[in-house]
C-alpha positions as CSV (number, residue, x, y, z in Angstrom):
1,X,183.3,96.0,121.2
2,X,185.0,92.9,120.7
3,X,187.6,91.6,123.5
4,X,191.1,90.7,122.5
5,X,190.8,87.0,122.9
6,X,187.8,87.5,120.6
7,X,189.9,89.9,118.0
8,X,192.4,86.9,118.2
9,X,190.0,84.1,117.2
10,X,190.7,83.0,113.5
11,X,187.8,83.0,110.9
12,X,187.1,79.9,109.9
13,X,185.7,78.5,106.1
14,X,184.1,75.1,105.5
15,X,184.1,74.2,101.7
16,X,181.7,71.0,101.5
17,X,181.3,68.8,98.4
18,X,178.3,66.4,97.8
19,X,178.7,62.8,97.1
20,X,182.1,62.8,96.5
21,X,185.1,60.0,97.5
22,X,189.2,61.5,97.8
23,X,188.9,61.8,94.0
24,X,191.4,64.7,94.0
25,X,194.6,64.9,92.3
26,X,196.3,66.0,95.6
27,X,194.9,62.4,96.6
28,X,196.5,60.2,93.9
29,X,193.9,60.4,91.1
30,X,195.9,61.0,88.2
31,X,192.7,61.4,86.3
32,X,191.1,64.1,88.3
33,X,191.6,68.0,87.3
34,X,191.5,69.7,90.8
35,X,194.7,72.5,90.9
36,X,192.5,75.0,93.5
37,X,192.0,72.2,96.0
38,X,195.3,70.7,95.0
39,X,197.3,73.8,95.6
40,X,195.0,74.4,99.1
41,X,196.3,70.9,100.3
42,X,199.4,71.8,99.1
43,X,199.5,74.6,102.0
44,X,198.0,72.5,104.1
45,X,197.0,69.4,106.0
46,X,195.2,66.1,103.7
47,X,194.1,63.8,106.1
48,X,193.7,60.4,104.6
49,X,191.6,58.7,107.1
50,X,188.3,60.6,106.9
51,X,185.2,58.9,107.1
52,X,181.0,60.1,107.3
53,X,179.0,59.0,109.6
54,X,176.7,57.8,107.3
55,X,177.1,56.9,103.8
56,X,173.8,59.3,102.8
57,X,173.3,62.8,103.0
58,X,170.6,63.8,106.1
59,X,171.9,61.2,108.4
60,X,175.7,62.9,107.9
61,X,174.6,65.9,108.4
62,X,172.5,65.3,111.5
63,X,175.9,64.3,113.2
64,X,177.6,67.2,111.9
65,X,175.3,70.1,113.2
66,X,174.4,68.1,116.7
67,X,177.9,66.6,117.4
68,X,176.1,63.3,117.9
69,X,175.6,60.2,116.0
70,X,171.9,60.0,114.0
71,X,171.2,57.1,115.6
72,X,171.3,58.1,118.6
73,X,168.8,61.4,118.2
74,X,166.0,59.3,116.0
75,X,167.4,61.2,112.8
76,X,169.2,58.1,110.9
77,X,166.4,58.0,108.1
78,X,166.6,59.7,104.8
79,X,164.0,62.7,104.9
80,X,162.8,60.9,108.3
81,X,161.7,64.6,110.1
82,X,161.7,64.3,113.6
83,X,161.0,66.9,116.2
84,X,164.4,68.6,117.7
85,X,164.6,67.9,121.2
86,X,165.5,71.5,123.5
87,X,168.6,69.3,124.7
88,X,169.8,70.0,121.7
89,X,171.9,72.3,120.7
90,X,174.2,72.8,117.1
91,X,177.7,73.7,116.8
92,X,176.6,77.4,115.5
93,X,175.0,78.4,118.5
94,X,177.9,78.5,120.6
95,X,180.2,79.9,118.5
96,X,177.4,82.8,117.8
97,X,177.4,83.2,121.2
98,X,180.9,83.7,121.7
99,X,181.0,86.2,119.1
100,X,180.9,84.5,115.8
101,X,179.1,85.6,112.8
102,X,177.6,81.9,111.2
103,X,176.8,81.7,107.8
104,X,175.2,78.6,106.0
105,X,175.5,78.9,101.9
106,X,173.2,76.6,101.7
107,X,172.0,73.1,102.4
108,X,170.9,71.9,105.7
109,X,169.1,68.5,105.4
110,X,169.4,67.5,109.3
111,X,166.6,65.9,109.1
112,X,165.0,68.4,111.4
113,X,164.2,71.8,111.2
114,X,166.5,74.5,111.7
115,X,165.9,76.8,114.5
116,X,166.8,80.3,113.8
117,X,169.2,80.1,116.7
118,X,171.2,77.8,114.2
119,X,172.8,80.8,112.1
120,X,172.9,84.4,111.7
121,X,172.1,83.7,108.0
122,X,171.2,80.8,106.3
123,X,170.9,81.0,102.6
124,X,172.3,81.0,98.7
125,X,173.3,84.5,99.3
126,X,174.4,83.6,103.2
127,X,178.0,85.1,102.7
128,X,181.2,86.3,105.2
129,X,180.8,89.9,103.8
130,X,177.5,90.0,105.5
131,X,179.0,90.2,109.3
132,X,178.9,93.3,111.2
133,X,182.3,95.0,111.1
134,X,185.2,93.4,112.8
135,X,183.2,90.5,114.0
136,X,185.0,86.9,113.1
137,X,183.1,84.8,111.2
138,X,182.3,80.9,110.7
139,X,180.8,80.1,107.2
140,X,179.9,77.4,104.9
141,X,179.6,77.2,101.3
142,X,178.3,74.0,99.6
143,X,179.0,72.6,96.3
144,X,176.1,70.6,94.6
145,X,177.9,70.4,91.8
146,X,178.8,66.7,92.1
147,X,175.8,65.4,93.8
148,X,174.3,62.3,92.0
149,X,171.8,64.1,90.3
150,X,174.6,66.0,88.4
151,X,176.7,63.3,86.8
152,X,174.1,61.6,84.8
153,X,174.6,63.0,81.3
154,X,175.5,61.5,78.0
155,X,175.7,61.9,74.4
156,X,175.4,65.5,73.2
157,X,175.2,66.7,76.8
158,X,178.3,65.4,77.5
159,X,179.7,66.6,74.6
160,X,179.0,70.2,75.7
161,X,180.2,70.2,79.3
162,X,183.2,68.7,78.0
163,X,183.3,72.0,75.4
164,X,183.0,74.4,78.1
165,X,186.2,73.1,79.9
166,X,189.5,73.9,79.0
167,X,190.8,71.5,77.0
168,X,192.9,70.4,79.6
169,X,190.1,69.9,82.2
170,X,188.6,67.2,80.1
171,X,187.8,63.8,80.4
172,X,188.3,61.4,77.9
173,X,185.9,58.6,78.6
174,X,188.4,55.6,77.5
175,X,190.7,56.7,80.1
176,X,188.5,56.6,82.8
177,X,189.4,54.6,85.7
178,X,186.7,51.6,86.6
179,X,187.1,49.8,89.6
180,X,186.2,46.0,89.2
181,X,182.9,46.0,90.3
182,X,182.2,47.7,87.0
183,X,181.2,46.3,83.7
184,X,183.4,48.4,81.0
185,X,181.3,49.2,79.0
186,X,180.7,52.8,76.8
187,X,178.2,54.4,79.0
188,X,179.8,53.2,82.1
189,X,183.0,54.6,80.9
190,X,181.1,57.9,79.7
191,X,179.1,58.1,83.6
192,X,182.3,57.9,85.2
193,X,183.8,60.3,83.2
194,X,180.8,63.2,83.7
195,X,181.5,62.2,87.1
196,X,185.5,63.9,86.9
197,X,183.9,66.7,84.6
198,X,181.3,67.8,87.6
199,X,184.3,67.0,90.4
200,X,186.7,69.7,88.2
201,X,183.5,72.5,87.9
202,X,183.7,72.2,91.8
203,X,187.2,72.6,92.0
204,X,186.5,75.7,90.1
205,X,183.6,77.1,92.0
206,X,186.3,76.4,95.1
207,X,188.5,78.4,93.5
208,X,186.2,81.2,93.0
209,X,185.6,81.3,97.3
210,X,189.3,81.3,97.5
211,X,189.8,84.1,95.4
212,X,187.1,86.1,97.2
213,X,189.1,85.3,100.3
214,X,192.0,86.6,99.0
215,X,190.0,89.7,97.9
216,X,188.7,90.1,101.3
217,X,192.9,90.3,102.5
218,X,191.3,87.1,104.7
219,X,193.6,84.2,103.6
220,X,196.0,84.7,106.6
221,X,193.3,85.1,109.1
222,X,191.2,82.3,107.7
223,X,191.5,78.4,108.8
224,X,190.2,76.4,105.5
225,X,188.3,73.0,105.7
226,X,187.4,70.9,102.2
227,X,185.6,68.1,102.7
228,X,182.7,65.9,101.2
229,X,179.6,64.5,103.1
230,X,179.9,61.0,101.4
231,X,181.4,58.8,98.9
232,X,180.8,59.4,95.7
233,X,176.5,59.0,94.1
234,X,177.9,56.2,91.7
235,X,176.9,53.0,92.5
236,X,178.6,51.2,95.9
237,X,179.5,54.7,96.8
238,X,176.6,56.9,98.7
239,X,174.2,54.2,99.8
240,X,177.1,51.6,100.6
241,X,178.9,51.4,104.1
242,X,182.1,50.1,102.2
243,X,185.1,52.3,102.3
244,X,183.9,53.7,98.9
245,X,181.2,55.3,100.4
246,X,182.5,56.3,103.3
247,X,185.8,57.8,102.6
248,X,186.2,61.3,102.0
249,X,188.7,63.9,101.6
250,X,189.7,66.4,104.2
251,X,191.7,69.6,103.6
252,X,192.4,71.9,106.3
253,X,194.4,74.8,106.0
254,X,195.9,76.6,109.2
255,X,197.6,80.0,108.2
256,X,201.2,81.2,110.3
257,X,199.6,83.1,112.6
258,X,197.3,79.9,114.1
259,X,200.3,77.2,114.1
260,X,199.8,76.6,117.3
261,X,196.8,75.3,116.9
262,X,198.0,72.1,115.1
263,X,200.7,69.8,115.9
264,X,201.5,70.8,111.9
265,X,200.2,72.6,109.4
266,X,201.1,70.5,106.5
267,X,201.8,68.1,104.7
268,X,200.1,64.2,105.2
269,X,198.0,63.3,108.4
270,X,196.5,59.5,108.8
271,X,194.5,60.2,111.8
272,X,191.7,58.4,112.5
273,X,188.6,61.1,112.1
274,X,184.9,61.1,111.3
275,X,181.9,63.6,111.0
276,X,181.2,63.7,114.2
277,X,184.6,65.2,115.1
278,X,184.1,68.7,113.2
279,X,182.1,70.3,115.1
280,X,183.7,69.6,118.2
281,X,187.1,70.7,116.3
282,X,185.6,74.1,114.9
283,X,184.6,75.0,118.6
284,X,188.2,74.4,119.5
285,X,190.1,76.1,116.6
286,X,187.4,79.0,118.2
287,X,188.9,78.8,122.0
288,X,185.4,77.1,122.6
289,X,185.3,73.7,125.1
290,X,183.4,71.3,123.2
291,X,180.4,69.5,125.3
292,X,181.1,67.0,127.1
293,X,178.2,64.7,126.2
294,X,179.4,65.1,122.1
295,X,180.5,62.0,120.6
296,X,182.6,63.6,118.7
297,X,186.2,65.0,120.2
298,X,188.5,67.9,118.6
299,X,191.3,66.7,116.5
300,X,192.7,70.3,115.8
301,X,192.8,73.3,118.2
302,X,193.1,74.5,122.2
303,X,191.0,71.1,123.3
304,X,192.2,69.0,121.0
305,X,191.9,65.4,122.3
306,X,193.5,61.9,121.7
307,X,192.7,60.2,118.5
308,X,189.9,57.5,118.9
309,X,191.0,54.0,118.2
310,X,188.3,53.5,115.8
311,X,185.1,54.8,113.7
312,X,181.5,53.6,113.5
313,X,179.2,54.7,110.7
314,X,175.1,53.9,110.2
315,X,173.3,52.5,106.8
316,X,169.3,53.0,107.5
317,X,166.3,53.7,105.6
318,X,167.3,55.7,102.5
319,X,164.4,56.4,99.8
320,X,162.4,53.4,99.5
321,X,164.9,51.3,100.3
322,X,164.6,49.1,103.8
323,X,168.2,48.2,105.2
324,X,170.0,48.4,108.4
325,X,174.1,48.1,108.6
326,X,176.4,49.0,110.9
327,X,180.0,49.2,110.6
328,X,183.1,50.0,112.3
329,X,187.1,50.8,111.3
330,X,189.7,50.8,112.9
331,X,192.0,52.8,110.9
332,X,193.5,49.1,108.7
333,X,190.4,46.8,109.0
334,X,186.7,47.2,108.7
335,X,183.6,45.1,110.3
336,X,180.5,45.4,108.6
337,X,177.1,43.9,110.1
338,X,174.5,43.4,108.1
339,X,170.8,42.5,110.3
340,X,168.4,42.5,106.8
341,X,171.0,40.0,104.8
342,X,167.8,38.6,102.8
343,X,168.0,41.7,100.8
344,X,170.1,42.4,97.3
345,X,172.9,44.0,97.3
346,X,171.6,46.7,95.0
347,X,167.9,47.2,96.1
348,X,165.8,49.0,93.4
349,X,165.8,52.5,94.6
350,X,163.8,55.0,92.3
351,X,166.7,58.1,92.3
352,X,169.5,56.1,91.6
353,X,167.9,54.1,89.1
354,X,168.7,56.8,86.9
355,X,171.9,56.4,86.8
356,X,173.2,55.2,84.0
357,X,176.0,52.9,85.6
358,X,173.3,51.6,87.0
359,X,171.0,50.9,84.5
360,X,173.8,49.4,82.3
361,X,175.0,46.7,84.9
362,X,170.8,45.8,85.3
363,X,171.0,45.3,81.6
364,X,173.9,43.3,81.5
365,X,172.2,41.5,84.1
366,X,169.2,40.4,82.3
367,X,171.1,39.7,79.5
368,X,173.6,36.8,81.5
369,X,176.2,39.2,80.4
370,X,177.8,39.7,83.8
371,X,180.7,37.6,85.3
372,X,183.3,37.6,88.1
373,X,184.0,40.9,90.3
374,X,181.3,42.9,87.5
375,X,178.7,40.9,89.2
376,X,179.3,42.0,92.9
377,X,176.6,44.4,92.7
378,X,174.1,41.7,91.7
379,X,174.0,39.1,94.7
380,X,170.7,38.3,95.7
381,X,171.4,38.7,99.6
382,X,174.2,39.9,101.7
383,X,177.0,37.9,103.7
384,X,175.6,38.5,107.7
385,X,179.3,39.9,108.0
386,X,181.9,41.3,105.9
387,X,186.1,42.2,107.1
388,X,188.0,43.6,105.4
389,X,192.0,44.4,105.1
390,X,191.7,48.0,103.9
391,X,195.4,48.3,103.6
392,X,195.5,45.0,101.4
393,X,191.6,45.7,100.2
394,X,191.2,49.2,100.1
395,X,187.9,48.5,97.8
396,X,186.2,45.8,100.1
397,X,186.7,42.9,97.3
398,X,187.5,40.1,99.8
399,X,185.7,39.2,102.5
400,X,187.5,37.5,105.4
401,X,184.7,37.0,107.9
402,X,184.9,33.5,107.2
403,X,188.5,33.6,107.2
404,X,189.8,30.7,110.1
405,X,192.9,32.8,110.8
406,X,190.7,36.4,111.3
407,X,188.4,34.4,113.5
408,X,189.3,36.4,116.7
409,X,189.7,39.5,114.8
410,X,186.1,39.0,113.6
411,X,184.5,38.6,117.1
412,X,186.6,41.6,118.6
413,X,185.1,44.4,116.5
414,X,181.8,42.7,116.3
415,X,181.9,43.3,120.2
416,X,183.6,46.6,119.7
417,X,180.7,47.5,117.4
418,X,177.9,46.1,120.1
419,X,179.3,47.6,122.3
420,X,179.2,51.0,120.7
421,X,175.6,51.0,119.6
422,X,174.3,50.1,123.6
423,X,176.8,53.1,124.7
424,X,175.2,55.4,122.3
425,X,171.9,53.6,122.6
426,X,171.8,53.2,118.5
427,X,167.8,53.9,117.6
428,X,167.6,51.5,114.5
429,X,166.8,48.5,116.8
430,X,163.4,50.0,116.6
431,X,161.5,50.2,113.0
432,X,161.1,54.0,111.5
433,X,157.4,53.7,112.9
434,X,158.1,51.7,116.0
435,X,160.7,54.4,117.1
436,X,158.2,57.1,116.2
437,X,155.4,55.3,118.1
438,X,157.7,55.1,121.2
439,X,159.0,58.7,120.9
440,X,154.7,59.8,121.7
441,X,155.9,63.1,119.3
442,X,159.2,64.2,120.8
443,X,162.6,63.6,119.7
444,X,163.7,59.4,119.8
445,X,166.5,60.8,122.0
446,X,164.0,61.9,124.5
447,X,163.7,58.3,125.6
448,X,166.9,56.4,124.2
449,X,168.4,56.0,127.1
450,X,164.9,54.9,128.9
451,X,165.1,50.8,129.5
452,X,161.6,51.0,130.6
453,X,160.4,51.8,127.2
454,X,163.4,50.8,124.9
455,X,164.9,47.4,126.9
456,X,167.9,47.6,124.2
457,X,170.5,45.0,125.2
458,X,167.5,42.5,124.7
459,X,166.4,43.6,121.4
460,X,169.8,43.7,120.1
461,X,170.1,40.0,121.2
462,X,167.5,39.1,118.9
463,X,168.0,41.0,116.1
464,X,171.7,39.6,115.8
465,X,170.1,36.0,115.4
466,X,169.2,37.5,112.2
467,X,171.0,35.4,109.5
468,X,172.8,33.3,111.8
469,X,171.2,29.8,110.9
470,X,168.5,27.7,111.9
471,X,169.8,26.6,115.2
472,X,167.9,29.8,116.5
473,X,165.1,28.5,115.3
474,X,163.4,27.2,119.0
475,X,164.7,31.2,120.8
476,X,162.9,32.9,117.8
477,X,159.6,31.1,117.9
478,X,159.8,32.6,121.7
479,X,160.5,36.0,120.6
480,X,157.7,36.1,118.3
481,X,155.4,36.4,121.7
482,X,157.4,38.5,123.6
483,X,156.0,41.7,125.2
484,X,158.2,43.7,123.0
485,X,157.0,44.5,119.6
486,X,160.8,45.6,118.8
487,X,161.8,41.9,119.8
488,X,158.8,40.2,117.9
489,X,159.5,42.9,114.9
490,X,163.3,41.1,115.0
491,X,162.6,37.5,115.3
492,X,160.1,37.8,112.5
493,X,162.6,39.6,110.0
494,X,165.1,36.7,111.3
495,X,162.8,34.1,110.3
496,X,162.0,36.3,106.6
497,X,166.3,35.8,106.7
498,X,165.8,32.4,106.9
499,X,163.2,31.7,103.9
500,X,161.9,28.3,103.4
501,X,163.6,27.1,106.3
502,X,161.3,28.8,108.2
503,X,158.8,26.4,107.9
504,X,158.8,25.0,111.7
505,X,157.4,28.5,113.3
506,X,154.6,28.5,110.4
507,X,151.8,28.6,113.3
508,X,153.7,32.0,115.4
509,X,154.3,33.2,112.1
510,X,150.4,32.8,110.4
511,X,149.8,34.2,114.6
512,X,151.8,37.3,114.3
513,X,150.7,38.5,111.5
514,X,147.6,39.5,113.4
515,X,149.8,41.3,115.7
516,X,149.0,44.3,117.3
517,X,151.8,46.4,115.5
518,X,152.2,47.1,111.8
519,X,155.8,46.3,111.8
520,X,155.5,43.2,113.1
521,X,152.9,42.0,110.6
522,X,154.2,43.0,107.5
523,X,157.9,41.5,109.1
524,X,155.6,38.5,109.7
525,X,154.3,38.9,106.1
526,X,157.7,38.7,104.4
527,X,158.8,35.3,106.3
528,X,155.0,33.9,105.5
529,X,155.7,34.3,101.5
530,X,158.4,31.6,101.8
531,X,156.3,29.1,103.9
532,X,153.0,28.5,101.4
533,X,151.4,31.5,103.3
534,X,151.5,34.3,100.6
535,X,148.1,34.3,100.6
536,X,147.2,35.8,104.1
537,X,150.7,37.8,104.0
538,X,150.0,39.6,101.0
539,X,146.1,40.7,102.1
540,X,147.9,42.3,105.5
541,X,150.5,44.0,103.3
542,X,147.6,45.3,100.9
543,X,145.6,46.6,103.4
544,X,148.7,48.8,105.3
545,X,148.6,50.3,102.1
546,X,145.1,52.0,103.1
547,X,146.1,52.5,106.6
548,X,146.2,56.3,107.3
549,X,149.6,56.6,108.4
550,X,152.4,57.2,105.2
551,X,155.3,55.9,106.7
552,X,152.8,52.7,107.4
553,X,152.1,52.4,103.7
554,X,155.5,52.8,103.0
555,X,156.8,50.1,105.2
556,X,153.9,48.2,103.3
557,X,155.2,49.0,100.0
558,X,158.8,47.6,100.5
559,X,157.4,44.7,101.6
560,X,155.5,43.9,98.6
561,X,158.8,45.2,96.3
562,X,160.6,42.5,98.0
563,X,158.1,39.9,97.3
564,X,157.9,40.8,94.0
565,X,155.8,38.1,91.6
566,X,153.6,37.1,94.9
567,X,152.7,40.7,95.2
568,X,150.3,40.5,92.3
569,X,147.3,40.0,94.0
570,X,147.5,43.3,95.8
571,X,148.0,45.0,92.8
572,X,144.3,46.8,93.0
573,X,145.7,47.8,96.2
574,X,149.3,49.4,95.3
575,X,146.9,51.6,92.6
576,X,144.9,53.1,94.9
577,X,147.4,53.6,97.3
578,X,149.8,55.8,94.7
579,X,146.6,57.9,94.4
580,X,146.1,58.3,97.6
581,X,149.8,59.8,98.1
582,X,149.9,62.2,95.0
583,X,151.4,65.4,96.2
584,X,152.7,64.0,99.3
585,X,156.2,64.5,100.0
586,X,159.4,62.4,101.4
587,X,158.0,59.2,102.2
588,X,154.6,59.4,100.4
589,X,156.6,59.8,97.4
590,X,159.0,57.1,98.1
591,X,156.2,54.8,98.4
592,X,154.5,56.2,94.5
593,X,157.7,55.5,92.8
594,X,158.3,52.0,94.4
595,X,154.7,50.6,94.0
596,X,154.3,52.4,90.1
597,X,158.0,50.6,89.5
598,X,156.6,47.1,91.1
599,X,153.3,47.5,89.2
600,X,155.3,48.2,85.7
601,X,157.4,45.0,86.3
602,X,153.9,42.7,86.9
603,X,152.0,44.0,83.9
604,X,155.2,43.4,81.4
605,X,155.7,39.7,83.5
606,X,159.2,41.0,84.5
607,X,160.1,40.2,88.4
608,X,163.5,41.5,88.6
């Protein structure tokens, strides 16, 4: 029997888009067909200042089922599996234990797997209308629909999605809206548009939930979430810690009955909220105290708490690609720190070079054809720092950090931002394999807060000498021999940052790259190729390529992408190495598709 505070308990509904920014007409976008989500925030609440955690799918998800940020639990990697520690615990186990029936419709991606504690059912047929009698219910339906791997089609394939819309649900591709850091070009336009075609099929597929609420006589009993897990999967959306991937609509609708747990139940709300909030806020709605030791806070319901003054979101590993960002917003300005500058600003990544956005602006490229704000995506390295007035700049256009009048501004959220990834002990100082090593087969989290074995305030003193000049040049060539292999693994990407100015730590550098850690080598490596030393660098990266260990070869593999002409030599290497991974999964078949793209480009004598 349920109690009466249990038979008071509203149901609650999460409807969850993939890659997909506030491109809603309830949001503005006049060229978006969305009437079922537009009529939901119409009854409801459409929060403007929603951001991921993470501007990738498995890393936002992680902070959604745990309550905690990736980085902190060792899950910050795209399809980086990592044990689940028993501290752990997700949002669906305590509101199954305090009478709630948890469904998951479908996708989990946490980057770990799910214990069967997680939900009662989790699966494409996972449903509401599978709960015992009576019994409240918590579910989650997910819309693929508009993930990156949707949008891609042209030509005739276009043609017929477009057919099977209404005619007013279509989208004419020379009245799609491009932002700036787009060529316009046909197939751009035509991208875009699929895009708005796949966004109004969700809409739909939302619609048809609804309705089955509405079936159910559930609507009034029922508290409604819409979000997405990201910005949208065109380029400087998903991948990119700009606002554009980041931002992210979020609908929430409270029925009569549950006023009272919402300051209002409609209309516009610009409160500052981010992934990890939700769960905290669906144990609230559900009576529930959220744990203390949750990052996140509750921004609706009986434990709702004060709005944070700012958000902080993570940019790791994703695919192939080797990057570590970190950013934080304050609601009108956002701080990004970049630690692997030296890198492009669109990295050759396998999956999205299918997209044809994509592929068009590489053309264009080649061809010289790109100017002003079309070229953004092209830069060859990173500024160390980027601000941004998001009021003034909503699409992070303008950087500021070297603005004299934002000078202060620029050093207070840099410290804000320091200051959050010590407090939450942020496990991306450590490489993917370092972290690994350390963690000895349990959970990173295990040991985060550990000094002893992850001495964290002095590894994040290094690694932000990363891009900041020569003038560090005398502290680095120290690093590289300190008992830390986090610390050497730092001051040899700073001194790959640096290039040919490099060239006074030549001996440490031709040293470390017989250190005792792979990471540290092939970091080594990368900063030898710009001081005469390619040859040595590239025989240590060709032989982690036959070391047993696949995230090893991986780690490897981007190296040697990076280099890209200087690489040739290991080209014997990068072919046995893509045999030696067929079948394998995740990383192993990151690391195929990297080293078979690098090997294409040497045999035709193309480098970029």
């Amino acid at each position: 029997m349920l109690s009466c505070a249990q038979k008071d308990r509203p149901n609650i509904l999460w409807l969850t888009a993939e890659d997909m920014s506030p491109t809603l007409g309830c949001y503005g976008d006049k060229y978006a067909c969305t009437p079922n989500l537009d009529k939901l925030a119409a009854e409801g609440i459409r929060y403007t200042r929603c951001f991921a955690n993470a501007p990738v799918c498995t890393p936002a998800r992680s902070s959604i089922i745990t309550g905690l940020f990736a980085s902190s639990l060792g899950s910050q990697h795209l399809r980086g599996i990592v044990p689940l520690s028993a501290r752990i615990k997700g949002y669906p186990e305590y509101m199954r234990a305090a009478g709630y029936y948890c469904t998951n419709n479908a996708k989990e991606d946490y980057n770990f797997a799910t214990p069967a504690s997680f939900w009662d059912e989790s699966s494409e047929t996972a449903h509401w209308r599978n709960r015992p009698k009576g019994k409240p219910f918590f579910s989650i339906f997910n819309f693929m629909t508009t993930h990156q791997s949707q949008t891609r089609y042209e030509g005739e394939e276009f043609d017929k999605v477009n057919a099977e819309l209404r005619p007013e649900e279509r989208h004419d591709p020379a009245k799609a809206p491009l932002p700036p850091y787009y060529p316009d070009t046909p197939r751009v336009r035509t991208n875009v548009a699929a895009f708005y075609n796949q966004v109004t099929i969700m809409d739909e597929q939302a619609g048809a939930i609804l309705r089955q609420l509405e079936e159910d006589g559930l609507v009034e009993d029922t508290i409604i979430f819409f979000y997405a897990d990201h910005g949208s999967g065109l380029p400087r959306g998903k991948r990119w810690l700009h606002s554009t991937g980041l931002h992210v609509p979020l609908i929430v609708r409270i029925p009569d009955k549950y006023r009272h747990l919402a300051a209002k139940t409609n209309g516009l709300s610009d409160e500052l909220i981010s992934f990890v909030d939700l769960p905290a806020t669906a144990l609230s709605l559900a009576g529930i105290e959220p744990p203390a030791e949750w990052h996140g806070r509750a921004f609706l319901g009986a434990h709702k708490a004060e709005p944070p003054s700012a958000v902080f979101a993570i940019r790791d590993r994703v695919d192939e690609v080797l990057e570590m960002s970190r950013t934080v917003i304050d609601g009108d300005w956002q701080y990004i720190r970049n630690f692997m500058p030296h890198r492009p600003r669109m990295q050759r990544s396998f999956f999205s070079e299918l997209t044809p956005i994509r592929q068009e602006i590489r053309r264009l490229h080649a061809a010289r054809k790109l100017t002003g704000d079309a070229a953004w995506l092209m830069a060859p390295t990173i500024p160390v720092e980027e601000l941004y007035n998001l009021k003034e700049d909503y699409l992070c256009m303008h950087n500021l950090a070297e603005a004299p009048e934002q000078l202060d501004r620029l050093a207070a959220m840099r410290q804000q931002l320091f200051d959050w990834m010590l407090k939450t002990r942020d496990l991306s100082l450590l490489h993917e394999t370092d972290m690994l090593h350390r963690a000895k087969g349990r959970m990173p989290f295990e040991f985060a807060h550990d000094d002893a074995v992850y001495p964290m305030a002095k590894i994040l003193g290094v690694a932000d000498r990363v891009g900041r000049g020569t003038a560090h040049i005398p502290d680095l060539r120290v690093a590289l021999s300190d008992a830390d292999a986090a610390v050497r693994y730092w001051a040899a990407t700073a001194f790959a940052a640096l290039g040919s100015q490099a060239m006074p730590a030549r001996t440490e550098l031709q040293t470390a790259l017989n250190d005792e850690w792979p990471w540290v080598r092939f970091a080594a490596a990368e900063a030898c190729c710009a001081i005469g030393l390619e040859y040595e660098a590239v025989q240590i990266l060709a032989a982690g390529l036959m070391k047993r260990d696949i995230i090893t070869n991986l780690h490897a593999a981007q190296i040697l992408v990076v280099i890209g002409e200087k690489a040739r030599p290991a080209m014997p290497h990068m072919r046995q190495a893509i045999k030696k991974a067929e079948g394998l999964q995740d990383h192993g078949w990151y690391m195929r598709e990297a080293l078979g793209d690098l090997l294409e480009r040497l045999e035709a004598g193309r480098e970029g």
